[in-house]
N, C-alpha and C positions, 0 to 999 in steps of 0.2 A: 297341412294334413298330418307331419310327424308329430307335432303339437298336440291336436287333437288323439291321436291314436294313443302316442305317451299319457295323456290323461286317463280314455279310457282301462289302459292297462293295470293303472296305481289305482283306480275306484276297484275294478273287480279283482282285489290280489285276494279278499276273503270271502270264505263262503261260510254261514254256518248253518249245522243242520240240527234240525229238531224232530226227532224222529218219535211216536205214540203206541204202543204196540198194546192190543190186548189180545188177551191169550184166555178165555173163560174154559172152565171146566175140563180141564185135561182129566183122564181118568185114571189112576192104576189101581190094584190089587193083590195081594196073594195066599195060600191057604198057610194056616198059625196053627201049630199046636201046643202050642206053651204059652204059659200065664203067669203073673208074679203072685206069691205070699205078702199076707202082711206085715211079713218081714223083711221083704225086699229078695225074696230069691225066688230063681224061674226055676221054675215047675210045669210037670207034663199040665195037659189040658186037653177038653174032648177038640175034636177036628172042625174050626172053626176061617173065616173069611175075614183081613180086613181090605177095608175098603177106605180108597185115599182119592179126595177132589181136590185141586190144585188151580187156581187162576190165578194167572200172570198178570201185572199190569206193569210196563215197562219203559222208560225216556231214555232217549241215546241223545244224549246234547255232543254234536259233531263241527270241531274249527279245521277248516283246510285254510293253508297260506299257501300260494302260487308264488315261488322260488321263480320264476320264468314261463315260457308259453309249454315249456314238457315238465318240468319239475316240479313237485309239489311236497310240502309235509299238511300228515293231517291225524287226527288224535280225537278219537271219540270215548267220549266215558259215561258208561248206561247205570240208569239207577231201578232200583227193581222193586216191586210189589207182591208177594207172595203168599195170597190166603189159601190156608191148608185147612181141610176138613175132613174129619176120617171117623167112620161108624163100623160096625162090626156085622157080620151076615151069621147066624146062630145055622150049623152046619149039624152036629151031633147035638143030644141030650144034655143038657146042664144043670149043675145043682146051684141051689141062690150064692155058695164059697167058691163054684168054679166061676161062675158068671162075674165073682168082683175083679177075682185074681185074671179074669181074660180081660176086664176091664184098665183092672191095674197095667197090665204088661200093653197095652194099645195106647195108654198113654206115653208111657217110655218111650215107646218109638212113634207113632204118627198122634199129631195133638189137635185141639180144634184153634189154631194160632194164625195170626197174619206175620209175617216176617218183612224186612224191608232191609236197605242197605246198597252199597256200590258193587257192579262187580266187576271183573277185572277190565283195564281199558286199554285202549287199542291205538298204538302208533304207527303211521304209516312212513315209507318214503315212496314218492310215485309218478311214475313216468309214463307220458303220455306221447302216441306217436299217431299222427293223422296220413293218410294217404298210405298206409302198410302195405296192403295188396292191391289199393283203387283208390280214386278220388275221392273224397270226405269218408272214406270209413276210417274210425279209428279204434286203435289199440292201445290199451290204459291197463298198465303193471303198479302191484302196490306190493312193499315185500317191507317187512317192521315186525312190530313184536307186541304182546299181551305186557302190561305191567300190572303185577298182584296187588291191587288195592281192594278186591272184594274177600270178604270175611270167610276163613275156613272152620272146619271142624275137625275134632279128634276122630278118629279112626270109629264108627256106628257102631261097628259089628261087634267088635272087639266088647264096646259099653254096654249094646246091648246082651251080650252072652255072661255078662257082669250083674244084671236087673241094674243097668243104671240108665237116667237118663239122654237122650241123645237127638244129632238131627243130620237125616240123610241128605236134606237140602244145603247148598255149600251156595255160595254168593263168586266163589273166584278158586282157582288151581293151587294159588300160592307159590305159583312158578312164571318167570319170562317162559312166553312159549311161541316160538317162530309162525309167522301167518304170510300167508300167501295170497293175492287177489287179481285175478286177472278177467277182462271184458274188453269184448268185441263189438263192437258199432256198424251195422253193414247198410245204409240206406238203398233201400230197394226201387222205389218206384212213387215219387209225387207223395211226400210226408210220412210214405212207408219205411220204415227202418226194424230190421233183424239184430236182437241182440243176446251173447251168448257169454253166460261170466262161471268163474269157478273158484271158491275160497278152499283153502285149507289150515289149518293150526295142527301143530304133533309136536304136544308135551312130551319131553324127553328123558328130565328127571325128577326126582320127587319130591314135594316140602319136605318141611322140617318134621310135619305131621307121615309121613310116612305115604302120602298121596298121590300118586300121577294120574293126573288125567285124561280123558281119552284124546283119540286122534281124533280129530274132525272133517269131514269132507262136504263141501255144497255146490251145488251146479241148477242152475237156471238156463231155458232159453225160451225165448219169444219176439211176439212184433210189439211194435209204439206206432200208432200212428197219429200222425198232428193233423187234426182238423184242419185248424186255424194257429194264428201263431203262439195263442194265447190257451190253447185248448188243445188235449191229447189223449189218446186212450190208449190200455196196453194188457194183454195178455200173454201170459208166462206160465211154463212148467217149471217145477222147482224138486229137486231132486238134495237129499241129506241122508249121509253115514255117520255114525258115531261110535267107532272101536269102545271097549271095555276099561274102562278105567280099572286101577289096582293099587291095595293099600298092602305096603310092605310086600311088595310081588303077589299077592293074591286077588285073581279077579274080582270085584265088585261087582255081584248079580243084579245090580237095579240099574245097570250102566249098558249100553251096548243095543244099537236097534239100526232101522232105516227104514224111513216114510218120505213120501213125494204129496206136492198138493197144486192144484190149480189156483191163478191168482187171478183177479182182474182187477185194474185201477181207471184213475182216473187222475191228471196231474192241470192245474191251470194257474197261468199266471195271474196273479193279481192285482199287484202294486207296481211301480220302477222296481227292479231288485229284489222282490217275492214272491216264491210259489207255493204254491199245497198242492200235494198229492195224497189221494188216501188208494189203497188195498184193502182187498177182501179175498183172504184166501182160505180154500177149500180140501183138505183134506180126501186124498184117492187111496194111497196104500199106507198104511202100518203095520209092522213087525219090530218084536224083537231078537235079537243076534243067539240068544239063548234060550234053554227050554225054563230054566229057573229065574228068569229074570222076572220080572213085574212087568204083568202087560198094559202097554200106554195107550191111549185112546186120547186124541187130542179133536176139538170142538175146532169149528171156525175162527182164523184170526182177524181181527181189522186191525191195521196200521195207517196210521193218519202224519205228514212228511210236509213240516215247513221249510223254506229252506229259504235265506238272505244272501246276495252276495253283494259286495259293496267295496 
């Protein structure tokens, strides 16, 4: 039997995960009154709208190694997709030289461009504890750090008040920034299981670029229930803050909101050693934190979650 178990244990020491996320159609906006010359300098312009679409496409390829039956390390690094498309809403009267220069100054800042790249990845260390308050619930602590491997930018605002070109979309902080992760496991009742998790990151200081990031806050809770052994289903509310990030101590107005959204999955095993799970989540509240911020409007997510241990 100790033979046997010792085996088991050395098969399942890894796990990896592949995580698919699409994000179509997010929305923002805001009102522009300035336009560039064909000489490159901003200049007033009549009272005009742009208008900015955004879809994500996004892989988290995630390696966890089991240190023992409570310890673990584990290190995910997401690679991103990002088609941006941005048209203009004609608000006031225009002449054919204001209409180029509102054109000119709309590409400076949002473009019709796909973007791609890493962005910053995520180290954990994590400790898992079973029977915390009852038998088989368990409690799973993760506490590590962002390492800056995703692509930054110079300071936007700064270029754009310059008629230069520029990109509000950043891939990574440019800073280690402390993260937090903590989930609760409560089996309730014959495959029913309660689960309640809460992430946090707060960038503390700023690249080299002059950038801090914002704070981060997420919280989920819902049920899983397992059909069968091979079969599960699961509903969740998901809950998300994001403080105002600041370039050179000044706030960043396209930064700063909090929206919650309904999920519903479905997780089944496969193979020996694989599963899928896909999400479909749903969108309930959006705001943003401030009255000049760009207002966000995000569409439906799917997320699609293979996952190998071996």
């Amino acid at each position: 039997m100790n033979e046997v178990s010792l085996a088991s244990k050395e098969i399942d020491q890894f796990r990896v995960n592949v995580n698919m996320l699409v994000s179509p159609n997010a929305k923002g906006g805001h009102l522009e009154s300035r336009g560039l010359s064909s000489t490159g300098e901003v200049v007033d312009a009549p009272l005009h709208r742009h208008h900015v679409a955004l879809s994500t496409y996004r892989i988290d390829v995630g390696l966890q190694y089991l240190l023992s039956d409570r310890w673990s390390l584990q290190a995910t690094v997401p690679y991103a997709v990002r088609d941006q498309e941005a048209s203009i809403e004609w608000i006031d009267p225009v002449s054919s030289e204001e209409k180029q220069a509102i054109l000119r100054s709309r590409d400076i800042h949002h473009r019709n461009e796909t973007y791609t790249g890493f962005s910053d990845m995520d180290l954990f260390l994590g400790y898992r504890i079973r029977g915390f308050f009852k038998t088989d619930d368990v409690l799973s602590t993760r506490l590590g750090t962002t390492i800056p491997i995703g692509k930054t930018e110079e300071n936007p605002w700064e270029l754009g008040d310059a008629g230069i070109e520029h990109l509000h979309i950043q891939f990574g902080t440019g800073t280690f920034n402390p993260i937090a992760n903590l989930q609760y496991n409560l089996p309730l009742y014959r495959g029913l299981t309660m689960t309640v998790s809460a992430r946090g990151m707060l960038p503390f200081y700023e690249n080299s670029k002059t950038y801090r990031g914002s704070a981060e806050l997420g919280w989920t809770t819902g049920f899983t229930y397992r059909l069968f052994d091979w079969l599960s289903f699961s509903g969740n509310y998901l809950g998300f803050y994001q403080s105002a990030a600041a370039w050179a101590g000044d706030r960043d107005i396209n930064t700063g909101l909090r929206y919650s959204m309904a999920a519903f999955g479905m997780s089944l095993a496969t193979l020996e050693g694989i599963s899928v799970a896909a999400n479909v989540m749903f969108p309930l509240t959006q705001e943003t934190l401030f009255d000049s911020s760009d207002v966000i409007e995000f569409g439906n997510l799917v997320s699609l979650t293979t996952s190998y241990v071996f």
